[in-house]
N, C-alpha and C positions, 0 to 999 in steps of 0.2 A: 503307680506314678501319677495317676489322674490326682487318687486322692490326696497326695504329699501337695501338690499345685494348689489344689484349691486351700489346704490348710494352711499355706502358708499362706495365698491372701487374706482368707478370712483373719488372720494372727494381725496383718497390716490394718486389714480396716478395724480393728478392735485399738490397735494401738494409736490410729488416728482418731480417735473418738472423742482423745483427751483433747482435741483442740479443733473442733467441730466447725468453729468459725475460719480457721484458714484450710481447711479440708479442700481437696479439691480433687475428682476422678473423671475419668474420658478413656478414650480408647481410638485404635483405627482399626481399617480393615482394608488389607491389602490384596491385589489379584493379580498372579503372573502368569498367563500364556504365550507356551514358547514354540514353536517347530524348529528341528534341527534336521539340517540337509546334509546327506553325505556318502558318499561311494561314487561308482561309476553308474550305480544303478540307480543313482537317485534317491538312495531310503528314507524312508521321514520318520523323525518319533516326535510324539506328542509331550510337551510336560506342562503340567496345571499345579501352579502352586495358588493356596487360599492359606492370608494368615489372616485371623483377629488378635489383639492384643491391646489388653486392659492397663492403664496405669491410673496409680494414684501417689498422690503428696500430701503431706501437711508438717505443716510449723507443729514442734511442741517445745514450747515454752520460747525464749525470745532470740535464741543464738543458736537453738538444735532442728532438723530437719530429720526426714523419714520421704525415702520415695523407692516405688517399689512398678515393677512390671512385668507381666507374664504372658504369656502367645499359647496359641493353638494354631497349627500348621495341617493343612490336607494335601497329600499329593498322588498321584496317583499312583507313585509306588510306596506309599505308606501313609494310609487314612488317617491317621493321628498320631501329632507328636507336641506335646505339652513342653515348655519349657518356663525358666524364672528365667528372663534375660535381668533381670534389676531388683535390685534390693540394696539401697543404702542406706543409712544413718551420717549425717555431717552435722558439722560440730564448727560453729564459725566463731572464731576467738580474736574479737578488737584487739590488738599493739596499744601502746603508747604512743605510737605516732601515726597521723593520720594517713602516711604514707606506708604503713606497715599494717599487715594479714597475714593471718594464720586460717585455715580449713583443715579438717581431719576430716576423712572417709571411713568407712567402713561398710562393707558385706560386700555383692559384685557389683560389678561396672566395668565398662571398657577403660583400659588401658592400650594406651599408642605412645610408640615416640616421637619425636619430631618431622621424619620423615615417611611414616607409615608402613614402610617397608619390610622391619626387621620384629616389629611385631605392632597388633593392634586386634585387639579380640579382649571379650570380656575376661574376669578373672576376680578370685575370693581375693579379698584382701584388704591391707592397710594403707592408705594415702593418705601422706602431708602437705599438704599447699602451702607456700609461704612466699609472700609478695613482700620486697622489698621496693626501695625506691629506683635502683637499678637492674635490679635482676629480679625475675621469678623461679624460686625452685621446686623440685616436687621428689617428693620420695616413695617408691612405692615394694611392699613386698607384697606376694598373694602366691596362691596356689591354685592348678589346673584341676585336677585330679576329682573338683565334687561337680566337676562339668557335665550336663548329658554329653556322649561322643559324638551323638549326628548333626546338631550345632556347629560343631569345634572344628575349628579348622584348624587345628597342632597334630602334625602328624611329618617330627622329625629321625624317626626310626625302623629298622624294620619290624619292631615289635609292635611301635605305633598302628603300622599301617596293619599287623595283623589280629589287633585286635578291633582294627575299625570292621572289619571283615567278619568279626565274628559275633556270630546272632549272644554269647552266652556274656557278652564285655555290655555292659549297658555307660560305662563312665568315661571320661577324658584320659590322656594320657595322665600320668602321676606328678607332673613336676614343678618344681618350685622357681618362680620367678622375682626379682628384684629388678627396679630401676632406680637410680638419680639422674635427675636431668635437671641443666641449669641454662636459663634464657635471660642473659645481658639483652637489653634493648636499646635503643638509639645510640648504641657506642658513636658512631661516625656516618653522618651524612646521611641518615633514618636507616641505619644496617643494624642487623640483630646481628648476634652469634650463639648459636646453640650446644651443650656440653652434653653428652650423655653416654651414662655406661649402666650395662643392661649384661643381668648373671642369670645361666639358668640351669639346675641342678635337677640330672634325673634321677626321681625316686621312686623307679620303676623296682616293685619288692624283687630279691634276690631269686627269690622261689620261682620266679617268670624265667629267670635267662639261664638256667642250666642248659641248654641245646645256645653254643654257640655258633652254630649256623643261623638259628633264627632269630640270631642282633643280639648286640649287647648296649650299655648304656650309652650316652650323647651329654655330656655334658659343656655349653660354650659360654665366651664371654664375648661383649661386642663394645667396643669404645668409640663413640659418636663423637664427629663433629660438623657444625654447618654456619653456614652464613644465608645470609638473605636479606630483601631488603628493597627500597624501592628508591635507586639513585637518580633518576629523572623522571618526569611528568607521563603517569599511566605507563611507566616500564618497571615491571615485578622480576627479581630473580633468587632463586634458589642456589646452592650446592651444601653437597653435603660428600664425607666420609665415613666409612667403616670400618677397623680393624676387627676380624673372627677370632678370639683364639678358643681353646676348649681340647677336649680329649673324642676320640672315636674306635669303637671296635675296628678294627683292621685285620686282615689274612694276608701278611707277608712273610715269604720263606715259609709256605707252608704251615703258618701256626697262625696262631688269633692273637694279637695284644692289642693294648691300646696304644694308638699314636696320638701325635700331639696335632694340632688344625694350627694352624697359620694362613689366613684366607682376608678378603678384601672385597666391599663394597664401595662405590663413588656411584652420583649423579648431579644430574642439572636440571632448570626448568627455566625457561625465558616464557614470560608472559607479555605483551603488551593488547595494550586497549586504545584502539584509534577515537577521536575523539570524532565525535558528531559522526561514526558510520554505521547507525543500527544497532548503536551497543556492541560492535563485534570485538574480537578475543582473539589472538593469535598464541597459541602454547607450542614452543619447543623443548620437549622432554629427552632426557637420553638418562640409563642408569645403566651399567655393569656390574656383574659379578662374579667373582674372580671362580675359576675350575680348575678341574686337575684331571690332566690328561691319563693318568695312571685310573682312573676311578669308569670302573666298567656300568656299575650301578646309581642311583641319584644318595640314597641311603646306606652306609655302611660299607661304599665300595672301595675304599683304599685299598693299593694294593704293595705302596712303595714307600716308605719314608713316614713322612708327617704328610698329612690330607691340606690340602690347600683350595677346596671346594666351601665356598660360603651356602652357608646354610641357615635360614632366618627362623627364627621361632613361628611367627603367623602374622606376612603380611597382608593389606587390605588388598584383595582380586582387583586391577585396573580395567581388560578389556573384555569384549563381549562376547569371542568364540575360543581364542586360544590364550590362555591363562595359567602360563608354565611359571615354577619358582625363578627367583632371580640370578642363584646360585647356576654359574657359568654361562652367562646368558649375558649378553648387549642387544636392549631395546633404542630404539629410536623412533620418538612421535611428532607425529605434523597433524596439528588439528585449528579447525578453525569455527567461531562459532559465532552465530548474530541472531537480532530478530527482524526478521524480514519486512514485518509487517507495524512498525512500532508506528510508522507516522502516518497509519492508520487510523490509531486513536488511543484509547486506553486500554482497550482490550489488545489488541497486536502486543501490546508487551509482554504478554504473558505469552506469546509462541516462540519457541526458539529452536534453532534449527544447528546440530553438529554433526561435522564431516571430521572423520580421522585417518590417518594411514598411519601402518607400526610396520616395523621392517625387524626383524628378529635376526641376532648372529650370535653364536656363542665362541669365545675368547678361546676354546681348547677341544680336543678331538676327545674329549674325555663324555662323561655322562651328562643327561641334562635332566628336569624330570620329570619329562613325559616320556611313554617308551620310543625309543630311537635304534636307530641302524649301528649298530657296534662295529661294522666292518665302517662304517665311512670315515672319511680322511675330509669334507669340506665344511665349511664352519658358514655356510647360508642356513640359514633354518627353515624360514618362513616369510611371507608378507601379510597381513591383513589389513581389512580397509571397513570400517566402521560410518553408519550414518546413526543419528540419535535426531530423533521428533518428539519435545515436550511443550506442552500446553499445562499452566498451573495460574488459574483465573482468580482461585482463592489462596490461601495459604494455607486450607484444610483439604484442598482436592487439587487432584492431580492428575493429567495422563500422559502417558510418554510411551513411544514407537520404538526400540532401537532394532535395529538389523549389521550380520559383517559376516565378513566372507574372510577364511584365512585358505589361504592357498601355500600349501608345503612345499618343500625341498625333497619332492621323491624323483628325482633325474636319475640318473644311472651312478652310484655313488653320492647319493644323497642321504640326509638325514634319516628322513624316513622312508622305507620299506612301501612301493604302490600297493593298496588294498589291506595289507596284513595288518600295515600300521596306521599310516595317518591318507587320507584325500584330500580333496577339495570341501573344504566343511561351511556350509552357510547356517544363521540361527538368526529368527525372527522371534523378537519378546514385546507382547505386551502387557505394559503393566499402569495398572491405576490403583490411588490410594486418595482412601475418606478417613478424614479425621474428626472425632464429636466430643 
């Protein structure tokens, strides 16, 4: 594995050579120290992540690009893991009018959709940029499957999850993804609107799923829509929707077939920004997503009809200790954030100071997916409450404090199970990052 990494940089730096004048390479080096608290007994584990990770770019020739980037990771339960997060090729192609662009991608990069939620993780593939005068669209197909697995965070099945598990799988799950998405902008009074629909096909080989006990295939479709936009002076807002649909292994009546998924995501986000009060930020966040009471497991747990449990491809983790799918889940955020110190001078600007609280509830008595209490009947899950301490003096250095405490639903008929399943969980992370 080492040696595939290095030979693919050396292949980049040999191919930037051709244009030595707009050459350009750097790196950072990142440090994450964490303690996590949890039991009645107080347990602590330690975790120590160290990444370095090199990148480079250059022009070749006057409309084509090449950038590429690779990590080395140490932790202390696995001394070394080499990856390619980046390798692209773009290709920027002038219109005839100066209001019109064209960009082509190719190799990986991340891919996200407008909301972040239903996926955003790197991935192989093809992207079209095409900027008009009102709208931006973007087209993208690629594939998971030449992914390392311990990266990746796609793990929509039980076959997913058992091959993360297993020392002889070194790759991602198999599957092929597609997006179009289209963004009108200033339709009315500076509001966007967002279009998007996002397919994803598993091409988990045949030869995997003969035991249908342990999963069969996932294939969904998801059809986006949102608004946003900013109708009065420093107030930002979001919403957005989701339709699920797609097919899933199921066991009802005693047999295994596929059902059909008819599922549902919605959220919101209210931002505003007071004016003259330390730069401060007030964010109201809420998102739900739809569950099925019938569904004893998070993965392949149908047990009645069509699966109505939304299930995302790979969206971006938001909080600090408790970090469940969104699939049958209602979050709610109140966060607030300023720098305390700003008219202190020019340095106070760079400290900034966030307090968060999330209240977690899930829409249905059905599964969520972390492990939970099967017998419960009450739909509180959790509370947690988050503080975040960064200081970032330069825009090549960084340090940042965060700490949260999630406190569960283990009462008498609660979510989770005292001890067996979930406690009082606290996690202190410190993390700093150099950039050269």
């Amino acid at each position: 594995m080492k040696k595939v990494f290095l030979l693919i940089i050396t292949g980049c730096l040999l191919l930037s050579a051709f244009s030595l004048s707009a050459f350009d390479i750097g790196g950072a080096i990142d440090n994450q120290s964490a303690v996590e608290l949890e039991g009645s007994t107080v347990e602590a584990s330690f975790l120590q992540f160290d990444k370095l990770t090199l990148w480079l770019e250059s022009d070749i020739g006057k409309n084509f690009y090449i950038g590429a980037q690779g990590s080395y990771t140490f932790s202390l339960t696995r001394y070394y893991l080499f990856d390619l997060e980046l390798l692209k090729f773009r290709s920027e192609i002038p219109l005839p009018s100066a209001n019109m662009f064209l960009s082509i991608d190719a190799g990986r990069f991340p891919v996200t959709d407008f909301t972040e939620r239903v996926l955003s993780h790197p991935l192989d593939g093809l992207n079209l940029h095409m900027k008009f005068p009102f709208m931006n669209t973007t087209l993208f197909a690629g594939y998971s499957g030449l992914l390392f697995k311990e990266p990746s965070r796609i793990i929509m099945s039980k076959h997913d999850a058992a091959d993360r598990l297993s020392n002889s799988v070194l790759l991602a799950p198999s599957r092929l993804i597609g997006m179009a998405e289209f963004d009108f902008f200033d339709l009315f009074l500076r509001q966007d609107l967002m279009l998007n629909y996002i397919i994803q096909w598993d091409f988990t080989p045949e030869t995997d799923l003969t035991d249908e006990t342990k999963g069969g295939k996932l294939n969904t479709h998801y059809i986006g829509l949102g608004l946003g936009g900013s109708p009065f002076t420093n107030f930002y807002y979001d919403a957005y929707g989701y339709l699920g649909l797609g097919t899933t292994l199921s066991y009802i009546n005693g047999e295994y077939v596929d059902a059909n998924i008819l599922a549902w995501m919605a959220g919101a986000s209210l931002r505003w920004y007071p004016e003259k009060k330390l730069y401060s930020r007030i964010l109201l966040d809420f998102v739900i997503g739809s569950g099925d009471k019938d569904n004893y497991t998070f993965t392949e747990g149908n047990t009645y009809k069509m699966s109505t449990l939304f299930v995302p491809i790979a969206g971006t983790p938001r909080d600090t200790v408790f970090t469940p799918e969104v699939g049958n889940m209602m979050i709610g955020t109140l966060s607030y954030s300023l720098k305390p110190f700003a008219q202190l001078g020019t340095h106070g600007k760079y400290f900034q100071v966030e307090v968060q609280g999330v209240v977690y509830l899930r829409p249905t008595i059905g599964a969520i997916s972390e492990d939970y209490n099967t017998a419960s009947d009450s739909i509180y899950v959790g509370t947690e409450a988050d503080l975040s301490l960064n200081y970032r003096p330069f825009s090549d250095f960084g340090v940042s404090l965060n700490g949260g405490v999630f406190i569960p639903n283990t009462l008498t008929g609660g979510v989770f199970l005292w001890e067996t399943q979930r406690t009082v969980e606290a996690k202190i992370k410190l993390d700093f990052s150099l950039s050269f």
